[in-house]
N, C-alpha and C positions, 0 to 999 in steps of 0.2 A: 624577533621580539626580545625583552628584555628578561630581567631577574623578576618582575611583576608576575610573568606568566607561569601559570602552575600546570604541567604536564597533566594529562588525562591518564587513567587506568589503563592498560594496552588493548584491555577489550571491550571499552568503547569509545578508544579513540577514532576507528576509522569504522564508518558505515557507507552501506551500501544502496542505501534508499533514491540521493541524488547522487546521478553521474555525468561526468562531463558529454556535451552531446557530439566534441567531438575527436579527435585523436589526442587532442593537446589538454593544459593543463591551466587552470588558475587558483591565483590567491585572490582571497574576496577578503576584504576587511571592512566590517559592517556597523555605523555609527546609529543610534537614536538620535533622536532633535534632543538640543536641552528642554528645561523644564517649563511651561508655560501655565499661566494662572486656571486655567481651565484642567490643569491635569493635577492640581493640588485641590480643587473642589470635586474632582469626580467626574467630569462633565464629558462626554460623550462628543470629542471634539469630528471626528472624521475627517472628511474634505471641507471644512471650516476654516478659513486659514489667519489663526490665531497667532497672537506674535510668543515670541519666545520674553518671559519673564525678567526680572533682573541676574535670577539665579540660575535663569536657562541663559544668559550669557556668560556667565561665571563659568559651566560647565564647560560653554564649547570652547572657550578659550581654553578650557584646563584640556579637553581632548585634544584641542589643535595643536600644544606645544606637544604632548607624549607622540603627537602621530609625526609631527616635523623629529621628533627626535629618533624616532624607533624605523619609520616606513620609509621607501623609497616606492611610491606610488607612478603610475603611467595615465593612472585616469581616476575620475573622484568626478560620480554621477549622484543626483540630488532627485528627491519628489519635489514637484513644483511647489509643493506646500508654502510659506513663509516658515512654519516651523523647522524643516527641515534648511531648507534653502539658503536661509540665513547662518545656521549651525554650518553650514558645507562652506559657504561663504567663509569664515571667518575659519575654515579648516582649509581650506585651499591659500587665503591669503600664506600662514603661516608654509605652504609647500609652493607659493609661486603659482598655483594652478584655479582655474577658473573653472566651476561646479557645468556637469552638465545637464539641464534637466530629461528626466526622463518620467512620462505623466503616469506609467503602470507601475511607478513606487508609491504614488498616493494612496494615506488610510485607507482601509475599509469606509463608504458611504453607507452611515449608520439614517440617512433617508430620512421620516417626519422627527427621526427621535434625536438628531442633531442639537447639542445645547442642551439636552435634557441630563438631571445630572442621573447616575448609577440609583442612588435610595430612592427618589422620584418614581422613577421606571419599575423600581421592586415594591413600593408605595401603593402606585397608584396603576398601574399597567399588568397585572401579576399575570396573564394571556403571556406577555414580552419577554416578562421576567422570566416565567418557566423555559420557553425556549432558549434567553438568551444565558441560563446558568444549568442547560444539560448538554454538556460535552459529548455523545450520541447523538446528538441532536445534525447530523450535515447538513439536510434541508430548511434546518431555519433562516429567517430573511428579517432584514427591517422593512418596515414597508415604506415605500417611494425607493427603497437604498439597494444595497446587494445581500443576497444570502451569502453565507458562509462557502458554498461547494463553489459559486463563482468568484467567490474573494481569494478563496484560498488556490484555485485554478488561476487566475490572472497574476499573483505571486509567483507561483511556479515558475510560470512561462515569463514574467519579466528575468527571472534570474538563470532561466534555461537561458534566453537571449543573450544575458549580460555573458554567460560561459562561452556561448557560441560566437560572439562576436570579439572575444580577448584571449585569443588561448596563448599562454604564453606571459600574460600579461598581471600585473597587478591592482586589481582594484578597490578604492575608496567607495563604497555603497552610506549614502546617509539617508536614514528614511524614517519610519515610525514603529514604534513599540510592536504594534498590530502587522507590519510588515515580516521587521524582523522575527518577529515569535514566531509567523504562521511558517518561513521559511524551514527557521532550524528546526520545527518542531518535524516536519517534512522533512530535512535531513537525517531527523531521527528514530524515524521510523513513529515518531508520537502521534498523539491527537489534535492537528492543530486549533481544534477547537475549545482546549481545555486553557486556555491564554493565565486564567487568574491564578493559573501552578507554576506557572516559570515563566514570572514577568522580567519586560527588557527595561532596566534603568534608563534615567537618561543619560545622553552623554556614555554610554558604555561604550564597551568595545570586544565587538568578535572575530575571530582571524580566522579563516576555514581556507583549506587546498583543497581544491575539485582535480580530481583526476579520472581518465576513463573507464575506472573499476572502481572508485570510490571518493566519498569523500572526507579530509583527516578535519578533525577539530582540534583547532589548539587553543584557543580561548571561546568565552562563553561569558557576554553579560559582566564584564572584568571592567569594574570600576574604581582601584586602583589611587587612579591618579585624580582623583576627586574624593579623597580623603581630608585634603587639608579646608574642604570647603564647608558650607553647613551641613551637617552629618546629614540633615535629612535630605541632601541630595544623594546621599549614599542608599542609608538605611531606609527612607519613602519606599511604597510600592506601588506608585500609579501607574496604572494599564494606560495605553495611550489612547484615551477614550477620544 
């Protein structure tokens, strides 16, 4: 990585929550979708497959040239999503490489309450509401959709896979807010239920080395190179609802 990247503390650079599953070793370098019109209203997008805005084009272009310029990638896997898909697309062009889909990076399936926006929900649903803003909360569900302990289980294990099948290897991961949060928050030993404390930008960028006693972080949500664009793609904090 570059002079963009700011070293971590030495004692919490490297944790030991996720470990590689198997003798070997990987770099995971992990993208958000840019921005789409649904995540500037609030709206509870899930497996909805919304397209990316004007300015969620703007970002991935701005991510695609720092990733052509900084990474030397071997694979660059996508959520079928369109939001993400397209973001990988246009991250791949700039590296020569074609996204691979893979369906267990898709959002969380937020179920009847898809399209519903955040205030709405706390509005009008306060049952929803109370579960969906108490972080203690594992057992909670949307209903028709997934609870949390199965969202956050089917993350795990997509990125268990992604280790187990590249060791050695470096990988491009582009997925959603709601993916990446529940990960690292699981690499950190955190709650990955508390999403609305340490939200994923769009267009960010996290670089992590898996190895079989731990895992190092060297960037975190490092948006950077989306400085020169409209601030509030910087400074905005939409959850990837």
């Amino acid at each position: 990585m570059t002079t963009s990247e700011q070293p971590l503390p030495a004692d919490i650079a490297r944790h030991i929550h996720v470990r590689h599953p198997s003798n070997g070793e990987t770099t995971l370098y992990l993208i958000r979708h840019g921005r789409t019109d649904s995540n500037v209203r609030r709206v509870l997008q899930g497996q909805m497959d919304t397209p990316l805005d004007s300015v969620g084009i703007q970002q991935a272009n701005s991510v695609a040239q720092r990733v052509a310029d900084e990474i030397e990638a071997d694979l660059l896997l996508s959520s079928p999503l369109q939001r993400a898909l397209v973001t990988a697309q246009i991250v791949g062009k700039s590296l020569g490489m074609e996204p691979v889909i893979m369906p267990e990076l898709s959002e969380m399936d937020f179920g009847a309450f898809e399209g519903q926006t955040v205030a709405r929900i706390e509005a009008d649903y306060p049952d929803i509401a109370t579960g969906m803003n108490d972080a203690l909360n594992d057992d909670f569900g949307w209903p028709g959709g997934e609870s949390r302990r199965d969202f956050h289980g089917r993350v795990l294990r997509a990125f268990q896979a992604i280790l187990a099948d590249n060791p050695g290897r470096r990988v491009i991961v582009v997925a959603h807010g709601g993916v990446i949060g529940s990960f690292m928050a699981q690499v950190l030993g955190m709650s990955p239920n508390d999403w609305w404390s340490n939200p994923i930008l769009n267009c960010s960028l996290t670089h992590l080395h898996v190895t079989p006693d731990h895992t190092v972080v060297h960037l975190v949500n490092d948006a950077v190179h989306l400085e020169l664009l409209d601030p509030d793609s910087v400074a905005a904090r939409e959850v990837d609802e």
